[in-house]
C-alpha positions in Angstrom: 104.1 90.6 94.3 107.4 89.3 94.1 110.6 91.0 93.3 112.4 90.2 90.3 115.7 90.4 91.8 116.9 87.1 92.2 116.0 85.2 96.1 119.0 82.9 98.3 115.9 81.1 99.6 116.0 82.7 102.9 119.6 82.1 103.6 120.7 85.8 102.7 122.8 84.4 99.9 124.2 87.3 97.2 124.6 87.6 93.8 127.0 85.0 91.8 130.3 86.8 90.4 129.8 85.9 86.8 133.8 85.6 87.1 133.0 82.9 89.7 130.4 81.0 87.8 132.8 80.9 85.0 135.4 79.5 86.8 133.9 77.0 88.3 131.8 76.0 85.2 134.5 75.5 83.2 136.4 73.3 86.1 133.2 71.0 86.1 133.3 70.7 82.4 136.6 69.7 82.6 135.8 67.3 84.8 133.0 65.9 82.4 135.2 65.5 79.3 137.9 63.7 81.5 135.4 61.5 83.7 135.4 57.7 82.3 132.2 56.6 80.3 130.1 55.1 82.3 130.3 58.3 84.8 128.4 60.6 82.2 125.4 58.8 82.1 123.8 61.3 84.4 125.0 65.0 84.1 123.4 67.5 86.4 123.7 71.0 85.5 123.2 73.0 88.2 122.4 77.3 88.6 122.9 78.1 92.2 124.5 81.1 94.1 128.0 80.5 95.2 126.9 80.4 99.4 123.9 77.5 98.1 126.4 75.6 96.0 129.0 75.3 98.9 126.5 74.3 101.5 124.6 71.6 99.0 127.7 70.6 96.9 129.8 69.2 99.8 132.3 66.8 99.1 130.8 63.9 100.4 127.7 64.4 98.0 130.0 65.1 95.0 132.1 61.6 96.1 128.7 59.5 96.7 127.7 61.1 93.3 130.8 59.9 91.1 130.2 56.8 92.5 126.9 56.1 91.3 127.5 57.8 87.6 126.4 61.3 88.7 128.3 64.4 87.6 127.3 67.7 88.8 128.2 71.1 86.0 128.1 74.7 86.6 125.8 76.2 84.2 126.9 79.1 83.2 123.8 82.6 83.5 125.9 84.4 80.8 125.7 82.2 78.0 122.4 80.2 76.2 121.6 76.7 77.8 121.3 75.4 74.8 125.2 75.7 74.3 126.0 73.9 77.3 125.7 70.5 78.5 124.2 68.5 77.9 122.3 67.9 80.7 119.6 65.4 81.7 118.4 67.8 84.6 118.6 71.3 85.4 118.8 72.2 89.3 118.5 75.1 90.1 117.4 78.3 92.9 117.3 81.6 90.9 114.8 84.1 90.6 114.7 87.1 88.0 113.1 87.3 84.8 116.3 86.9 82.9 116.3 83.7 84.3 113.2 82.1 84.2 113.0 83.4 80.5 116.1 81.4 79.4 115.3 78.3 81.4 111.3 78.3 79.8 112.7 78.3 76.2 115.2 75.5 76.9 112.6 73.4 78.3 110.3 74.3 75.4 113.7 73.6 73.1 114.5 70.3 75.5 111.5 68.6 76.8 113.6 65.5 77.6 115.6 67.7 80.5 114.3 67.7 83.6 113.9 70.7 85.7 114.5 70.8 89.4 111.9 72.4 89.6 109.4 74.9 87.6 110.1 78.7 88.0 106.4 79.5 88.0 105.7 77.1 90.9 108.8 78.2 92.7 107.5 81.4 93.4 104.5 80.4 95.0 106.5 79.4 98.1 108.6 82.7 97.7 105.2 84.6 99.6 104.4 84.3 102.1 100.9 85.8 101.6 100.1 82.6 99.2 102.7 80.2 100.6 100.4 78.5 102.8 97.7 78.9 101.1 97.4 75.0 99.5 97.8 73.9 103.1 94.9 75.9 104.0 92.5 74.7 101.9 93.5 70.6 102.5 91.2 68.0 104.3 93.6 66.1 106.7 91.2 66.2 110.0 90.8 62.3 110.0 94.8 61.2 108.9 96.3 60.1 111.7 95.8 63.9 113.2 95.2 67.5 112.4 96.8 69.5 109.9 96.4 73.3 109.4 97.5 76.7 109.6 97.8 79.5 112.1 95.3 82.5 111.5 97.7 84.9 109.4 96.7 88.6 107.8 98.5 90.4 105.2 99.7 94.2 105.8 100.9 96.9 103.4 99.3 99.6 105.0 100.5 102.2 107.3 101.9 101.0 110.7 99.4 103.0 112.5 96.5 101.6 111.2 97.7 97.6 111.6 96.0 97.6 115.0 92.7 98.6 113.9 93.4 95.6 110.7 94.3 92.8 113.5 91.1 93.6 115.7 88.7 93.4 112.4 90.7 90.4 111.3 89.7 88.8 115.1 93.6 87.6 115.6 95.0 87.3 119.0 98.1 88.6 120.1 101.0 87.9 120.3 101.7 87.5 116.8 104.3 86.8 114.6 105.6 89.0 112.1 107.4 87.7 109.0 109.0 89.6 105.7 106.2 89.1 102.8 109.1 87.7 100.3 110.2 84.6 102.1 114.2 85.4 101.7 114.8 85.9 105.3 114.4 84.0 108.2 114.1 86.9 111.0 110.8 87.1 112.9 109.4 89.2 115.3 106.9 88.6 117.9 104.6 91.3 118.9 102.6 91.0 122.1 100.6 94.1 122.4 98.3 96.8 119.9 101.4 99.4 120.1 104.1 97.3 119.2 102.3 96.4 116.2 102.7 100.2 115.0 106.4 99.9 114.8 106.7 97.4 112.7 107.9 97.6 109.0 104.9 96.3 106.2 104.3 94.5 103.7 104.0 91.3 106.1 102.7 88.6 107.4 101.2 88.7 110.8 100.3 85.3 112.1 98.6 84.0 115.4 101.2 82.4 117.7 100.2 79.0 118.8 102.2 77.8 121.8 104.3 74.2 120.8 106.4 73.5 123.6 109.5 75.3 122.0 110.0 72.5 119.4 109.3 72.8 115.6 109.7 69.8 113.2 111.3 70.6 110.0 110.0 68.2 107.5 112.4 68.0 104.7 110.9 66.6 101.0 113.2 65.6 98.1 111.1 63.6 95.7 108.9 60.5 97.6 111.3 60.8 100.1 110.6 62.5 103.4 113.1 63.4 106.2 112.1 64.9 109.6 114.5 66.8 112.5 113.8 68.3 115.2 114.6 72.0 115.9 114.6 74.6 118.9 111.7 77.2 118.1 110.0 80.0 120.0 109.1 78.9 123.9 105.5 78.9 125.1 104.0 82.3 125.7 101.8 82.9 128.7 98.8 84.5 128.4 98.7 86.3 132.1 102.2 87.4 131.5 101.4 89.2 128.0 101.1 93.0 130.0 105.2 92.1 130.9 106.2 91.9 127.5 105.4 94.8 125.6 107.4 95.7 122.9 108.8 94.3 119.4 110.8 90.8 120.0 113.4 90.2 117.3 114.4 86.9 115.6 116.8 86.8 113.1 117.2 83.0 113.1 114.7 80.7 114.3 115.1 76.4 113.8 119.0 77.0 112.0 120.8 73.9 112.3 122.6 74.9 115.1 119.6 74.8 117.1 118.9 70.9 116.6 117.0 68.9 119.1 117.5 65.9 118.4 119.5 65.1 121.1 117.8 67.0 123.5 116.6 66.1 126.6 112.6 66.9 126.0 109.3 66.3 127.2 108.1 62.8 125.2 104.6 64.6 124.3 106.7 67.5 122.9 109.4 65.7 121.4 107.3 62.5 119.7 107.7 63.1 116.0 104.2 64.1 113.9 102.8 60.5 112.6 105.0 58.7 109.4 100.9 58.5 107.9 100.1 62.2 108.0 103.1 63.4 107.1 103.7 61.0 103.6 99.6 62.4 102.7 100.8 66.3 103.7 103.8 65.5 101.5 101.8 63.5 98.6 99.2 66.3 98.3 101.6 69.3 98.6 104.1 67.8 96.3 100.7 67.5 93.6 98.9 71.3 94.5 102.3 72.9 94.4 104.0 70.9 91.5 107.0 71.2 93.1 109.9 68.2 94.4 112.4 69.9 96.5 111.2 71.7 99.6 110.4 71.8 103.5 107.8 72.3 105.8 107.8 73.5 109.4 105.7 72.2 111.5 104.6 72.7 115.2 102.5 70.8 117.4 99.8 72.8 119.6 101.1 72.2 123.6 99.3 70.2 125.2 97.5 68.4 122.3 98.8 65.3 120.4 97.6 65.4 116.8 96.8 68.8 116.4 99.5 70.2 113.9 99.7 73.5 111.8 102.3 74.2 109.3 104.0 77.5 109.6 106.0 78.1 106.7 107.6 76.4 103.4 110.7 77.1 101.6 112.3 76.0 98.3 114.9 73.7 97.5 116.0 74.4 101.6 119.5 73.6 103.0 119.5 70.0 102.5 123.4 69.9 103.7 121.7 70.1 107.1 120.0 67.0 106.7 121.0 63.7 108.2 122.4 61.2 105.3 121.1 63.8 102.3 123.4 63.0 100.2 121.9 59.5 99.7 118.7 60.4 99.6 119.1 63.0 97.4 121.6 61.3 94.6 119.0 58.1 94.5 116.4 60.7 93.9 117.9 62.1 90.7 118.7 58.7 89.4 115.5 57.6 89.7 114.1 60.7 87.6 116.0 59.2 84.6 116.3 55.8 85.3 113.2 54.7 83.2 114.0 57.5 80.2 117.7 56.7 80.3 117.0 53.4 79.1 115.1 55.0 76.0 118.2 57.3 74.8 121.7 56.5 73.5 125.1 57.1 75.8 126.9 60.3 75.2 129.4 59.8 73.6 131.0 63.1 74.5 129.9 66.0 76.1 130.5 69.9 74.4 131.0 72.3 77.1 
């Protein structure tokens, strides 16, 4: 199960001062009450840590925002939502049960706000033991290519007894080891029965499938999809698997300093998954998992061109990274309200 200590969303982000969030809220309502008319016809309240709100909030999306009538507002944890705003949507990346408590009775108390994005379906991409799981169970062997995941086994057990779980499971090493609560990026590989005792449970072990070093990272924000190329693991060799014994550690695989965009690769390794396939992936996951906001990385089995599996998700990822985001992701919150907007009167003001 999942903590319910709040997650960064696998950036290792901390806790928000509440002296922070205070600050900063009342600076942004400041900047409501002394922003012209026609800029308040969108107001975003947003509940993010402080490390998420500097990489997302740049200035360039807060400029293009004001611009086209969009305010951003700290929302303030320590007091009732209901005494802020107000807002026509509520972005947010907070776990804890504090949390999702007040944000379900505002929606209950304001179902004319929308929120970026449910609580409940959130956490289904915080674990990894069910994160993938939608994936799993799609038909997409006739779109344009392949789509599915690696072979992947849960362990909370004892360390000593994980060999004994992978042979009944029928995985092949090496495999990848990943933290159960998908706040962290770090991996390990593990290429033999012994290095499997050392690691730490509860995880997820998943099959390696060699991709020629190249993972695509399929960004979503609404119907809008976005695809980059990143730097991943290399290919492993079977005959040279009785070299590398031992625990490989990973503590950042596919960051943005990694891109490969510009890289000088192999065409069949470099050639983008199919524009079809990946708007259906997108289309079906954005309906199973009820979310808006989120990635999915991708590999492509070596040597194949259409055969794709889908390693991991996250939540409202670091869109900052993404080329142009801040236009795709300020016409996607206008066109959330864009058709209810026109049912509702102006503000006129807005309280803080």
């Amino acid at each position: 199960m999942v903590s319910g200590g709040r997650v960064g969303g696998g950036e290792g982000e901390g806790e928000v001062a509440a002296v922070e969030v205070a600050a900063v809220a009342v600076a942004d309502e400041e900047e409501v009450a002394q922003a012209p008319a026609a800029a308040r016809e969108l107001v975003v309240g947003y509940a993010l840590t402080s490390k998420k709100a500097k990489s997302f909030l740049q200035p360039k999306l807060r400029g293009l925002a004001r611009k086209k009538g969009i305010l951003f507002v700290a929302i303030d944890q320590k007091r009732p939502l209901s005494d802020q705003g107000p807002f026509d949507i509520v972005l947010h990346k907070l776990t804890g049960r504090e949390w999702q408590q007040l944000l379900e009775e505002y929606r209950e108390e304001h179902p004319e706000v929308t929120v970026l994005d449910p609580p409940g379906a959130i956490e289904h991409l915080l674990n990894r033991q069910s994160m993938l799981q939608e994936v799993s169970e799609l038909d997409l062997s006739d779109c344009h290519g392949r789509v599915g995941v690696p072979k992947q086994l849960f362990v909370n057990t004892d360390p000593s007894s994980i060999p004994a779980a992978v042979m009944r499971a029928g995985l092949s090493l090496p495999l990848v080891a990943k933290p159960l609560v998908a706040k962290s990026h770090e991996l390990s590989l593990a290429y033999d029965p012994i290095s499997l005792t050392k690691l730490e449970p509860p995880l997820v072990l998943q099959e390696f499938v060699n991709h020629g070093g190249v993972l695509f990272k399929v960004y979503i924000v609404g119907d809008a999809i976005r695809v980059v190329r990143r730097f991943s693991l290399p290919n492993v060799d079977v005959g040279d698997l009785p070299n590398n014994a031992g625990v490989f550690r990973f503590p950042r695989v596919s960051c943005a300093s990694a891109n490969a965009d510009d890289a000088d690769l192999d065409p069949h390794v470099a050639e983008l998954p199919p524009r079809p396939l990946l708007e259906i992936l997108a289309r079906e996951l954005r309906r199973r998992l009820g979310l808006r906001l989120f990635n999915i990385d991708m590999i492509r089995e070596h040597g194949t061109r259409d055969r794709f599996y889908v390693i991991d998700m996250n939540y409202f990822p670091g869109y900052g990274k993404m080329p142009g985001y801040e236009h795709v992701f300020t016409d996607f919150l206008l066109s959330l309200v864009q058709k209810e907007y026109k049912r509702r009167p102006s503000y006129s003001s807005c309280e803080g």
